[in-house]
C-alpha positions in Angstrom: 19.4 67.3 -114.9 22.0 67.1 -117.0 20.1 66.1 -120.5 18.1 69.5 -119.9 21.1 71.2 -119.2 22.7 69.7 -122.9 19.2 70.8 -124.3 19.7 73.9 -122.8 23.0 75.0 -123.8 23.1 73.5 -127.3 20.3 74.9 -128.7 21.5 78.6 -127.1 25.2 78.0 -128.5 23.9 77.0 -132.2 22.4 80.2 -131.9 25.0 82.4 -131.2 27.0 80.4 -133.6 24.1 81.5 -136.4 24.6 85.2 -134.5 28.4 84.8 -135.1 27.9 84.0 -138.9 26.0 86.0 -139.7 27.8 89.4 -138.2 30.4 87.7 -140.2 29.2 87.8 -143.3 27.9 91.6 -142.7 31.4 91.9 -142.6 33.5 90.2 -145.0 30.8 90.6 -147.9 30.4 94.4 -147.0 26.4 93.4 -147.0 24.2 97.5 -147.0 21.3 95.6 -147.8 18.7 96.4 -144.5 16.4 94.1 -146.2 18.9 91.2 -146.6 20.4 92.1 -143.2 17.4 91.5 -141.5 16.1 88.8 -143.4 19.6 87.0 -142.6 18.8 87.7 -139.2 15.2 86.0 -139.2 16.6 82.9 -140.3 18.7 83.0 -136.9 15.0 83.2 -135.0 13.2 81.0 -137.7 16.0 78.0 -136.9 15.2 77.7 -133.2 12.7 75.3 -133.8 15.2 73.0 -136.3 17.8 73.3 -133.7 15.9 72.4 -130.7 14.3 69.0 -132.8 18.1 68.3 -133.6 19.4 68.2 -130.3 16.8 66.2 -129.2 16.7 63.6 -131.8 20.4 63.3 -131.0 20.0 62.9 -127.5 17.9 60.1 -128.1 20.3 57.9 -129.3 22.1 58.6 -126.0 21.2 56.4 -122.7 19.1 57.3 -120.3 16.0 58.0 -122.9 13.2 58.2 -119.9 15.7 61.2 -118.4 15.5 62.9 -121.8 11.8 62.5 -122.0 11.3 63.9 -118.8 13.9 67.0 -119.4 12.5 67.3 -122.8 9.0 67.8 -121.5 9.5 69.9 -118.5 11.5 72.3 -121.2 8.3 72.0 -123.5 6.2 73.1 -120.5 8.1 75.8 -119.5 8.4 77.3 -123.0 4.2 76.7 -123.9 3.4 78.3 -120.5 5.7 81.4 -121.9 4.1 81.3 -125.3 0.8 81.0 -123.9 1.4 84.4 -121.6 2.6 85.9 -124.9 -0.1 84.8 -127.0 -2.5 86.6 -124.3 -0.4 89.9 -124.7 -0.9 89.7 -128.3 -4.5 89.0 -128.0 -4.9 92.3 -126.0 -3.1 94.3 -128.4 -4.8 92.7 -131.5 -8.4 93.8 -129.6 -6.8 97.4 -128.7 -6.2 97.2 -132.5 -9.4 96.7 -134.0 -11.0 98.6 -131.3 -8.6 101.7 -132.2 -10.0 100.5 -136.3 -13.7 100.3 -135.5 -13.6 104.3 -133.9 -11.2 105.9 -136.5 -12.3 107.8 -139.2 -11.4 108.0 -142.9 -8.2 110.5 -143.3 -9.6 113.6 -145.9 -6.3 114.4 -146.8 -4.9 113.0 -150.2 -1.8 111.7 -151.0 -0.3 114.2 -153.3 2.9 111.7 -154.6 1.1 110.2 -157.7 3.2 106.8 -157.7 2.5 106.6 -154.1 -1.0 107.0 -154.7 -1.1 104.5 -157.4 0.2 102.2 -155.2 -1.8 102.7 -152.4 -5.1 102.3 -154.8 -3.5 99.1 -156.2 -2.8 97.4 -152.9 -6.7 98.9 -151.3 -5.1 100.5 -148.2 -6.6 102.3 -145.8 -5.1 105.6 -144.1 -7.6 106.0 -141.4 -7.3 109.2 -138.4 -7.5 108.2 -135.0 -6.5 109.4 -131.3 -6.0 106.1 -130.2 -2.4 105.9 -131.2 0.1 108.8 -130.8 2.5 107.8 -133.8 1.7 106.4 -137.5 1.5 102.8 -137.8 0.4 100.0 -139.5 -2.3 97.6 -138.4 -2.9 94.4 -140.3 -2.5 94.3 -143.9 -4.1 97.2 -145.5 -4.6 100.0 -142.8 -2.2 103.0 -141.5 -3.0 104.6 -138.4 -2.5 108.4 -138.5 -2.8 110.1 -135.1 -5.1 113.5 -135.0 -2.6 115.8 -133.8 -0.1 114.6 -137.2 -3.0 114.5 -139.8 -3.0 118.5 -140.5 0.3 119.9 -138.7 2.6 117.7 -141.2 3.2 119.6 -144.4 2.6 117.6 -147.7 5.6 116.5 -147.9 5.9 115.1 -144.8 2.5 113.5 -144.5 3.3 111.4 -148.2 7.0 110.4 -147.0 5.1 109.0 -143.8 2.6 107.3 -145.5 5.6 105.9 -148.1 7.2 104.6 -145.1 4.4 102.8 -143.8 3.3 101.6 -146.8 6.8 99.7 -146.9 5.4 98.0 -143.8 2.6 96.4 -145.5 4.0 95.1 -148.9 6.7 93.1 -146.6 4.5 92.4 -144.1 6.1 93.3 -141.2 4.0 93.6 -138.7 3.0 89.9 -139.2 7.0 89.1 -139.0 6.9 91.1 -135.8 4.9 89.2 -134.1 5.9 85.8 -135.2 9.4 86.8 -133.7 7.9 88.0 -130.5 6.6 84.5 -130.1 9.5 83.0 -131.1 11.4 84.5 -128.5 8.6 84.3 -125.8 8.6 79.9 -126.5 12.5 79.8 -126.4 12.4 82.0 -123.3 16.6 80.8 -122.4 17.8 82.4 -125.8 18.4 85.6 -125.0 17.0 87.1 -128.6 16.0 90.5 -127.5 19.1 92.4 -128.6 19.1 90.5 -131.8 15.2 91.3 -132.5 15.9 94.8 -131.6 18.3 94.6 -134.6 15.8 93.3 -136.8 13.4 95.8 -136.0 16.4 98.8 -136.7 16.9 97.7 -140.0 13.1 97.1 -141.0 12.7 100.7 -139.9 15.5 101.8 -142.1 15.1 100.3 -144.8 11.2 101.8 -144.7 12.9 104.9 -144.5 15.0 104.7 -147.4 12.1 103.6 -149.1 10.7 106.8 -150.0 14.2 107.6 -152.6 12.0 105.5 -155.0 9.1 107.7 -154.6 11.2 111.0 -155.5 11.0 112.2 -152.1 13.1 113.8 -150.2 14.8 112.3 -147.2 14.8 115.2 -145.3 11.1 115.2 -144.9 11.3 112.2 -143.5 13.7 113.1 -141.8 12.0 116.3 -139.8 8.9 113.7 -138.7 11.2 111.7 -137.1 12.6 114.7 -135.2 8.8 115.6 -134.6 8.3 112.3 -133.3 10.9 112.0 -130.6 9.6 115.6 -129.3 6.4 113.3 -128.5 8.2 110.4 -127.1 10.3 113.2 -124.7 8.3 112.0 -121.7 7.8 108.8 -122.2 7.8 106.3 -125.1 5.3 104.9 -127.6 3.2 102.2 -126.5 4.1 99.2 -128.6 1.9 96.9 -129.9 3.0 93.1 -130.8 0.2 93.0 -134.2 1.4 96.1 -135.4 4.9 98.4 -137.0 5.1 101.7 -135.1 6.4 104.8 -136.4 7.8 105.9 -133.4 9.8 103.3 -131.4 12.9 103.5 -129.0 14.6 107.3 -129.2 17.6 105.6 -129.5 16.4 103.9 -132.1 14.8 106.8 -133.7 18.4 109.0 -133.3 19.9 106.1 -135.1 17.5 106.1 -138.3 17.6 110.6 -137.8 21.5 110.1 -138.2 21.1 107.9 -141.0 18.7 109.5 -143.5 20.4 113.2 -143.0 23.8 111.1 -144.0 22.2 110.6 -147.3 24.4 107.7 -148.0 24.0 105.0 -150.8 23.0 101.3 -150.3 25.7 99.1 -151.6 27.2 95.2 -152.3 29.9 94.4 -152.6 30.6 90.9 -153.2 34.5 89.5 -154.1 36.0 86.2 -154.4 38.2 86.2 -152.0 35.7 87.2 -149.4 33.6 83.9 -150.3 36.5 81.5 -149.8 37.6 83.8 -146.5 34.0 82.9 -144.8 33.8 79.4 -146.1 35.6 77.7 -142.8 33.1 79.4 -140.8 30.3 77.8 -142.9 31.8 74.1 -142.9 32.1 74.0 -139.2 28.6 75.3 -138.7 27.2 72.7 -140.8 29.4 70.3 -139.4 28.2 70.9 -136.0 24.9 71.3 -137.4 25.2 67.2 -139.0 27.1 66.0 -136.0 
């Protein structure tokens, strides 16, 4: 009992450790970057795997091998039958998916934004109408979802700074990201990643939304879907799918992303020497422990 329990809490502290690091280097480097926040983040999910190897190749140089073998396996067990559950979730929401992409229809309206429409042409997406979904999203690689009820009450504006923001979706592929992490977290079912997802998630969605500066849009469009879009949510909230990157997520979530587009503030680094040699302890003892 007490190898699983070293498997256990090992691989959970090297986590929060990776947590710890990285908050701190939000910090001390004054990082604004969304994209480079949540890509620092993803590493955090993407090392469970390396950690969990780590602790037990170590442990295997410790006595009692057969004991690790058997905690080691009843941990795998446990984490493939969670990964397996998830995997069937997915499943259902990838058929819901190309159920809701077989019955929608080709949206009429054009894009009037003629850099986004370039892009659009260049990358072969598909804005497609359905009722299937209450909120735009993404599904796949190539395909928006734009719900009936949005497809003529949005005014121009509106309609291209959605479609900007969803387009942001494909070209980093987020909804493929999403769903990785989802599994991650569903096979290391003791880390307790959900907070830190929901993070990741934020700042995708933010950083989407300040995607549509480069387009010469206005924020404030943008900004009035959103408040459209928790009207919707009011009695409920947006079915989420694990394949897909929804418009429309938590109201929380959505307050936080209204708050931050009407602030109209600038993305900034800031990066200074002393700063670097400030965080550098933290990053020796982390591959220290890492080595050890």
């Amino acid at each position: 009992m007490i190898y699983f329990w070293q498997l256990f809490t090992s691989s959970l502290l090297l986590f929060f450790a990776f947590m710890l690091i990285c908050e701190g280097l939000f910090y001390i480097f004054g990082l604004k970057s969304l994209r480079l926040r949540s890509s620092f983040r993803l590493i955090a999910l993407l090392s469970l795997p390396f950690s969990l190897f780590l602790n037990i190749s170590c442990m295997t140089c410790m006595e009692g091998i057969l004991l690790i073998r058997i905690s080691a396996y009843g941990l795998m067990i446990s984490s493939f039958l969670s990964l397996g559950y998830k995997i069937l979730q997915t499943i259902r929401s990838g058929t819901y998916l190309y159920q809701t992409i077989q019955s929608a229809t080709v949206c009429s309206r054009e894009v009037a934004n003629e850099k986004l429409q370039h892009c659009l042409q260049r990358y072969k997406v598909s804005i497609l109408i359905t009722d299937r979904v209450s909120t735009p999203c993404t599904a796949g690689f190539r395909t928006i979802l734009f719900p009936a009820k949005f497809a003529e009450t949005l005014s121009q504006e509106e309609f291209d700074a959605v479609i900007a923001h969803e387009f942001e979706h494909l070209c980093w592929y987020d909804p493929l990201l999403k769903c990785v992490c989802s599994l991650m977290g569903a096979f290391f079912w003791w880390i307790p990643s959900n907070w830190w997802m929901q993070k990741i998630d934020q700042e995708i969605e933010m950083a989407c939304d300040a995607s549509v500066d480069k387009y010469g849009m206005e924020r404030s469009s943008l900004a009035t879907v959103i408040y459209k879009v928790m009207m919707t949510l009011k009695n409920g909230e947006e079915k989420l799918l694990a394949i897909s990157s929804n418009f429309g997520t938590k109201k929380n979530t959505l307050l936080e992303r209204l708050q931050s587009l009407l602030k109209q503030t600038e993305v900034t680094e800031r990066f200074d020497l002393s700063r670097l040699l400030a965080i550098a302890p933290c990053s020796l003892t982390y591959l220290t422990y890492l080595i050890c």
